[in-house]
N, C-alpha and C positions, 0 to 999 in steps of 0.2 A: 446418444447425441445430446450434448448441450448446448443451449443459446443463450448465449452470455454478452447481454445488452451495455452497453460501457463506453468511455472517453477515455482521451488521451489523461489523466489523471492518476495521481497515486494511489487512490484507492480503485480505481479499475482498472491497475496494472497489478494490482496484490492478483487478482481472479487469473488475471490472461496467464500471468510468469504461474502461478500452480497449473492450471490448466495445462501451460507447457511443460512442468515439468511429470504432471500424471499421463503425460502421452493419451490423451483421453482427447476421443474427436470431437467437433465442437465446431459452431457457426458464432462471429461474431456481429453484434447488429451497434453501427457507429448510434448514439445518440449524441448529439450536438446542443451540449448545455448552452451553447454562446447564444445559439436562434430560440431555445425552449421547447428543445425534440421533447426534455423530460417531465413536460405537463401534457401530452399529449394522452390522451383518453387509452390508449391501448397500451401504453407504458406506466401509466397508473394503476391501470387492472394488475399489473407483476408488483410492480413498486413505488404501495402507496404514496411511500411520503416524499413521490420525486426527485430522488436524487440515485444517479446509477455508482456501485453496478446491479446489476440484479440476473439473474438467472431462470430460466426453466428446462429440467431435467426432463424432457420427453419418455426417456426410461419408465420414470415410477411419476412422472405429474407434479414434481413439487414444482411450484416457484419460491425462490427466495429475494427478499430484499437485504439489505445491510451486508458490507465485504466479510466483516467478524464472522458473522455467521454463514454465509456463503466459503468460508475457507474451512471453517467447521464442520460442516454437514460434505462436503468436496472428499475431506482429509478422511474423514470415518467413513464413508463409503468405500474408496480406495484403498483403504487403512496403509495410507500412506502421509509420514513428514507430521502424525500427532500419536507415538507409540504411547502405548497406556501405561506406562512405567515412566515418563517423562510428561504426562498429559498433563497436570497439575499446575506445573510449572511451564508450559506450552500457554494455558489460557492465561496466567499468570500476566505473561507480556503481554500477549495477546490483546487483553482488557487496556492495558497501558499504553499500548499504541492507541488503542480505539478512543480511550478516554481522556490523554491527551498528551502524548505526541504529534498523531494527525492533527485534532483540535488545533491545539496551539500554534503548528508549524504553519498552519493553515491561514491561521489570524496575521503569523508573522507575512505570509504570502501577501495577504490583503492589503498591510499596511506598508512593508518594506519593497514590494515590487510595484504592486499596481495603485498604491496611491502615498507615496514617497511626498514627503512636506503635508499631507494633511492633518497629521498628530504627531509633535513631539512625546507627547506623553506614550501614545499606544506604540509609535519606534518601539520606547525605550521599555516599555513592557515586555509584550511580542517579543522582542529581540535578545532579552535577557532572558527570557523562560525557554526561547527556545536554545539558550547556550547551556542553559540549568539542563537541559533535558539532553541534550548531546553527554553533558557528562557524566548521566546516568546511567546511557547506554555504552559512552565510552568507559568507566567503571565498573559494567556487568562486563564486556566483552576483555576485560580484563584476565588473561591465560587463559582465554576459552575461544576455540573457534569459529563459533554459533551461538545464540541466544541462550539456548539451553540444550548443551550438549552436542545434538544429532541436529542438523539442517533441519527447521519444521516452519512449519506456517508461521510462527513468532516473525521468523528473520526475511518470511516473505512480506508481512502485513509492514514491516518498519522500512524494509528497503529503499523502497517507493518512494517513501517520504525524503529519506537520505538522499536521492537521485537531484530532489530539489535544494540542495544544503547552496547553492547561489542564489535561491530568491531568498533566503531567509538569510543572507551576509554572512554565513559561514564559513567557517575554511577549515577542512578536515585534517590539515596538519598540525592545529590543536586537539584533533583529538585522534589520537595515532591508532590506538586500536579501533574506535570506529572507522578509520579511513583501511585499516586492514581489512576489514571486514568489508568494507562496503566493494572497495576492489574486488576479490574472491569472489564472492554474487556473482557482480558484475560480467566476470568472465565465464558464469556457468553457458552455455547452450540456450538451456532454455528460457534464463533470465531476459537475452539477448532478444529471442522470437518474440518473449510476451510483452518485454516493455515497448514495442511498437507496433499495441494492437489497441484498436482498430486501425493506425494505420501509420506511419513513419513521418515523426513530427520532427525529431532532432534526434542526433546519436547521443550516446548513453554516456552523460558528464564524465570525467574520467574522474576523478577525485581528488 
């Protein structure tokens, strides 16, 4: 059993959509960033640096903090969605989402949805980095119909993010094969269960 502590968010929607897709049983515990669930002293003891998702593996005792690494330590246990013939190029994105596509897209969130007219300057930043970066994933997923190769944690850690391509003024029919890609996910099963965990905020953008 796993307790995979998390928010409506893209990075603790990367944990829930694997978790759905390892068919692996699992409890989830809502923590609510808006009141500051995640400074609370027993959520710190899991994940120091307060920010979810975070996990504890009752099985063997780990807890983990950070989604990178929680989809890593997931995927090698299960030895599923990071084959070792593919692993390389698995962390590859991996690192790229964590370092910055979420970053960035995340800044674009801040300035382009939730505080619209406070920076001209950082709009026009944020907004152009995050089209710089659609184009790089729209130019990997170019003839290919996953990240790398075979469906893996790469395309679950970036999905998430792509689910919010309306806070960040995007329109995925500039970028056609991301918007192919992001469709396909979308329709898996399990994508469907995990992106409305902990709990059913909105249905899933269509694209």
């Amino acid at each position: 059993m796993i307790d995979l502590y998390t928010w409506n968010t893209p990075n603790g929607r990367k944990v829930s959509i694997l978790l759905e897709e390892l068919n692996v049983p699992y409890t989830a515990h809502a923590i609510d960033i808006a009141t500051g669930a995640q400074m609370a002293p027993a959520f710190l003891a899991i994940s120091p640096n307060n920010k979810i998702p975070a996990i504890r593996d009752q099985e063997t005792g780990v807890t983990l903090m950070e989604s990178g690494a929680i989809l890593i330590y997931l995927a090698e246990k299960h030895g599923q969605f990071l084959p070792p013939e593919q692993r390389i190029e698995i962390y590859e994105w991996l690192m790229w989402q964590m370092a910055g596509f979420g970053p960035m897209l995340g800044q674009a969130h801040h300035f382009l949805k939730y505080n619209r007219g406070a920076s001209d300057y950082a709009e026009e930043r944020y907004g152009a980095e995050a089209r710089r970066l659609y184009g790089v994933l729209d130019r990997r997923l170019e003839g290919r119909d996953y990240i790398v190769n075979d469906y893996s944690i790469a395309d679950m850690a970036c999905w998430p993010w792509v689910s919010r391509y309306e806070w960040q003024d995007i329109d995925l029919r500039d970028f056609p094969n991301v918007r192919r890609w992001y469709q396909a996910i979308a329709a898996r099963p399990a994508v469907q269960c995990g992106y409305h965990v902990p709990d059913h905020v909105n249905e899933i953008p269509e694209g």
